[in-house]
C-alpha positions as CSV (number, residue, x, y, z in Angstrom):
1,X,4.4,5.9,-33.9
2,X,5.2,4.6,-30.4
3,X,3.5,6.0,-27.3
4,X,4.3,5.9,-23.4
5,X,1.3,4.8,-21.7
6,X,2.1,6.9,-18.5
7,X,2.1,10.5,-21.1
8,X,-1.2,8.6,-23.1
9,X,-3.1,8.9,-19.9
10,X,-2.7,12.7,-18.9
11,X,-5.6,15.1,-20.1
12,X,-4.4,17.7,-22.6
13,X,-1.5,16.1,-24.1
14,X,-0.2,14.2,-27.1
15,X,3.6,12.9,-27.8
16,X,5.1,10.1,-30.4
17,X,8.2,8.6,-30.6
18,X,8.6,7.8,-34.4
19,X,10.9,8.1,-37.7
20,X,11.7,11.8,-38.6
21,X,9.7,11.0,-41.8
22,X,6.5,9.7,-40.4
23,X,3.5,11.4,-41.6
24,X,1.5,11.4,-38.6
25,X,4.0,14.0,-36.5
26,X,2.6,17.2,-36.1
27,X,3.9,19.9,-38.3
28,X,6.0,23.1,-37.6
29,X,8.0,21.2,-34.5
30,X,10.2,22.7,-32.3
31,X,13.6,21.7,-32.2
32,X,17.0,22.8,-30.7
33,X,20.2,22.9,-32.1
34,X,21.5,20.3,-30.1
35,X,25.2,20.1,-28.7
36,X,25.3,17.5,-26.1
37,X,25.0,20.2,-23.7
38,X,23.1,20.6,-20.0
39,X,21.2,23.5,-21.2
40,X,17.4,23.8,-20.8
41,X,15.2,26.7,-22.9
42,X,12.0,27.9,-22.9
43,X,10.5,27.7,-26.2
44,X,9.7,31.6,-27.9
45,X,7.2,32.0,-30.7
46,X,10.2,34.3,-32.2
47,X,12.6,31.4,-32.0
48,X,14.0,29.3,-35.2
49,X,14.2,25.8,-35.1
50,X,17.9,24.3,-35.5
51,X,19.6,27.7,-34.3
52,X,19.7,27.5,-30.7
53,X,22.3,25.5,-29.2
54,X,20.3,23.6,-26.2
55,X,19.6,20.0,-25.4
56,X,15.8,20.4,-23.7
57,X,12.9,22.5,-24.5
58,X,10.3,23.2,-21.9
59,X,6.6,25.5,-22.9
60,X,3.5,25.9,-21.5
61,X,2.2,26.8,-24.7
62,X,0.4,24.3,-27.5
63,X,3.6,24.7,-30.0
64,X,5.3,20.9,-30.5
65,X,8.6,20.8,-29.1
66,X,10.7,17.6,-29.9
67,X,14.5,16.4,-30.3
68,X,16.1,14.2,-32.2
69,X,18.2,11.0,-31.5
70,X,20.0,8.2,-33.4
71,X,20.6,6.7,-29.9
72,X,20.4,8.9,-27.2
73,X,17.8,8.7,-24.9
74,X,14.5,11.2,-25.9
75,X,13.3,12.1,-22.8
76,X,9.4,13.5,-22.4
77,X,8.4,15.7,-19.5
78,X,5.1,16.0,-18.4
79,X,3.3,17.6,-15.4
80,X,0.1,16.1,-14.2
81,X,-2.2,18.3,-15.2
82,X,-1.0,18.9,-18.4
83,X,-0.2,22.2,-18.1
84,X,3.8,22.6,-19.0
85,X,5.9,19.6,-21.0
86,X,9.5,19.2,-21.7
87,X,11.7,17.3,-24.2
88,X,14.9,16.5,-24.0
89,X,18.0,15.1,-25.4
90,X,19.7,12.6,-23.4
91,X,23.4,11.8,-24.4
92,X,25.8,10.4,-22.0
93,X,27.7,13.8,-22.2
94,X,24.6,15.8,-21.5
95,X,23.1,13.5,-18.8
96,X,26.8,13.6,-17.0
97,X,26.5,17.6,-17.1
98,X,23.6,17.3,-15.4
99,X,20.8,18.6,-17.9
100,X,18.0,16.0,-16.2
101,X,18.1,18.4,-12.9
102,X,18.6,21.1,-15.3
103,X,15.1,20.7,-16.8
104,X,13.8,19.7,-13.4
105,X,14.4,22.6,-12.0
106,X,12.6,24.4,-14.6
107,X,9.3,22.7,-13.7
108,X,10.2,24.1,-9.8
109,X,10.7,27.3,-10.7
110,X,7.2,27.4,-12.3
111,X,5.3,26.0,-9.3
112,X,5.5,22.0,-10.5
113,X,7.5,20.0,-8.3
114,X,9.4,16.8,-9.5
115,X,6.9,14.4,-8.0
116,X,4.5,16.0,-10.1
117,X,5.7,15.1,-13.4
118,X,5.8,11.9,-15.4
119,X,8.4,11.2,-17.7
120,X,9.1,8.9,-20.4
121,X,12.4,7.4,-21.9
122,X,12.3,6.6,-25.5
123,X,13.8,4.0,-27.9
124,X,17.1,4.2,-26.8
125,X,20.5,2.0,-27.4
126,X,20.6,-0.6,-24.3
127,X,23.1,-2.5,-22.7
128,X,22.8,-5.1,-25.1
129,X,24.4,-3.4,-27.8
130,X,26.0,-0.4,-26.5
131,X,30.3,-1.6,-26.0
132,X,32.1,1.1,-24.3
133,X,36.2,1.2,-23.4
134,X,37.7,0.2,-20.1
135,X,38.9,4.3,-19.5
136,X,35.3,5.4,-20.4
137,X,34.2,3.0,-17.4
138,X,36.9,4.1,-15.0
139,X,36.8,7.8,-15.8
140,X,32.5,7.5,-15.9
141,X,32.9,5.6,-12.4
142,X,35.6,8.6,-11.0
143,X,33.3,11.3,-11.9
144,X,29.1,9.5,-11.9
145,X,30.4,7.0,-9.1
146,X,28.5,9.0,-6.4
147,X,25.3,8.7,-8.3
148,X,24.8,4.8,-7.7
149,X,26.9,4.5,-4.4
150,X,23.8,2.6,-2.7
151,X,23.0,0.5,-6.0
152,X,24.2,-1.4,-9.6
153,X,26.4,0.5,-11.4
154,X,24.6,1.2,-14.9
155,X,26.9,-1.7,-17.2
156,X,27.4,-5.3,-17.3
157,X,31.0,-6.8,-18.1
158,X,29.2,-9.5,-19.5
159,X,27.2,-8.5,-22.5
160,X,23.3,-9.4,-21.7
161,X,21.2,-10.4,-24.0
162,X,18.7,-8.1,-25.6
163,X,15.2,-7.2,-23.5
164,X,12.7,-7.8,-26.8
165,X,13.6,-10.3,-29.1
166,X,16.3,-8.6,-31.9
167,X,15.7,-8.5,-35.2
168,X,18.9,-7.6,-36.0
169,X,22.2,-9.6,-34.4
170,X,23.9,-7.0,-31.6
171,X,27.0,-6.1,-32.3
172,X,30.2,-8.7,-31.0
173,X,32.4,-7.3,-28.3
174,X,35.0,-5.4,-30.7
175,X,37.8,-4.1,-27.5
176,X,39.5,-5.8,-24.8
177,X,38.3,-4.9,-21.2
178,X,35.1,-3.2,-22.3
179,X,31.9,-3.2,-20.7
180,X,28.7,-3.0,-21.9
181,X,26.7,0.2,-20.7
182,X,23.2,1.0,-19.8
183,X,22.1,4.2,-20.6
184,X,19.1,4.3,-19.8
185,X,19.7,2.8,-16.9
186,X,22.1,5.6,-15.9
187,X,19.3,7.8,-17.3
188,X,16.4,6.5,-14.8
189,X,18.8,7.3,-11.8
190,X,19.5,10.7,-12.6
191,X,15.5,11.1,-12.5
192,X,15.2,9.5,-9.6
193,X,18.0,11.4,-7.8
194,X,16.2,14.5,-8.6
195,X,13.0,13.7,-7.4
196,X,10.8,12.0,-9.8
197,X,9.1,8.8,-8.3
198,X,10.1,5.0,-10.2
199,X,6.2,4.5,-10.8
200,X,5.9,7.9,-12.6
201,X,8.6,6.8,-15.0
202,X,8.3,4.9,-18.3
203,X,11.3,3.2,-19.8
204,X,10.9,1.6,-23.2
205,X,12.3,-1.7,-23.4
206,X,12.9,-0.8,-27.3
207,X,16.8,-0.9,-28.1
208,X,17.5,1.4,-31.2
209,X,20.3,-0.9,-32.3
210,X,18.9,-4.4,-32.6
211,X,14.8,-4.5,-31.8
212,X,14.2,-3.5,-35.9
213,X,15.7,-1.8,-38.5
214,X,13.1,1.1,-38.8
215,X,14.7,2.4,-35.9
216,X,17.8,5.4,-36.1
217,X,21.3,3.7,-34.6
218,X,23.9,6.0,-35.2
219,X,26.2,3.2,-33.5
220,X,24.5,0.0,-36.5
221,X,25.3,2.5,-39.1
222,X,29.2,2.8,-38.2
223,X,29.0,-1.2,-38.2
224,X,26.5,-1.5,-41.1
225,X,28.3,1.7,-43.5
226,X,25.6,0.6,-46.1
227,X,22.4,1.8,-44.4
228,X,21.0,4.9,-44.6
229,X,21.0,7.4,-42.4
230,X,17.8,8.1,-40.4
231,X,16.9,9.8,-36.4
232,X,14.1,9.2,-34.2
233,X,12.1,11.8,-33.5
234,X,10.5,12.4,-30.1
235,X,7.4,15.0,-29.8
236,X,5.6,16.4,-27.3
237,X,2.7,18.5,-27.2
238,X,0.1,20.7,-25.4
239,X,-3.3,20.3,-26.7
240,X,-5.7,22.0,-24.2
């Protein structure tokens, strides 16, 4: 079970980020039916978990809400005072469609502003090991492009090594002209951009492809056809 520390030190509530399987998650979580999609929902005691096509949850309530990633970024909301917490699923498709303002706007519309929250960005697939096409950078740069106009755009055309030392090798560079992209990276600036202060932001430095087996890579499984399949599950929870 991983923890932020930034989400460890707010009164009244808990979060992981751990294997689907691990027996220390709360029971009875929340999840969407997740699409890659912008949307944002409030959880419902009435509501069944898996049916609702949505990529972030968002309750004041003390019912876990979590989503699930092989990958993507889990992203974990929290206002300061512990009083309203979100989760959501970060894929490239959902970030681009702008589900991180989505969810911030949420917060707003119930009287907690963006620089009131701290987030945290799980496990995620990093730069290191994460090969995208030469199109995907050009149509990514045509559309996003406004996004980091004053800084680094989020990939590397030279593959950099990994941030913790891997335990499994990253992938090798399998297409001409690729680059290598940075999604959470790409993820932290969307925060930013809608408000939420760098210092109030955790980024794990764990890369779901190469830091250890134990964690969900839907990208090492295509390479590696022999290991089973697993996610990582990301919880959140109020608990005052």
């Amino acid at each position: 079970m991983h923890k932020a520390n930034n989400l460890g030190a707010l009164p009244g509530v808990d979060h992981g980020f751990c294997s689907i399987n691990d027996p220390l998650q709360p029971e009875d979580v929340f999840i969407c039916k997740q699409v890659h999609s912008a949307s944002v929902i409030e959880w419902q005691a009435d509501q069944v978990a898996n049916t609702i096509e949505a990529d972030g949850v968002i309750t004041r309530h003390h019912h876990p809400i979590a989503v699930i990633t092989a990958d993507c970024l889990p992203l974990l909301f929290a206002a300061k005072n512990g009083g309203r917490v979100a989760a959501v699923h970060g894929g490239w498709k959902g970030l681009q469609r702008g589900i991180i303002a989505n969810v911030v706007q949420r917060f707003a519309a119930q009287g907690i502003a963006a620089d009131q929250l701290q987030v945290a960005i799980g496990p995620s697939i990093k730069p290191c090991c994460y090969e995208v096409s030469e199109g995907f950078i050009a149509e990514f740069q045509a559309d996003q492009g406004h996004v980091w106009q004053n800084s680094r755009a989020p990939w590397h055309i030279v593959q950099p090594a990994p941030l913790l030392s891997p335990q499994i090798a990253p992938p090798h560079a399998r297409q001409a002209g690729s680059a290598w992209f940075d999604l959470s990276g790409y993820g932290l600036m969307l925060l930013q951009a809608a408000g939420i202060k760098r210092e109030h932001i955790e980024v794990s430095e764990v890369c779901t492809y190469c830091t250890s087996p134990t964690f969900a890579s839907y990208r090492r499984r295509t390479h590696h056809p022999q290991e089973t399949k697993t996610l990582l599950y990301s919880w959140i929870a109020r608990t005052t």
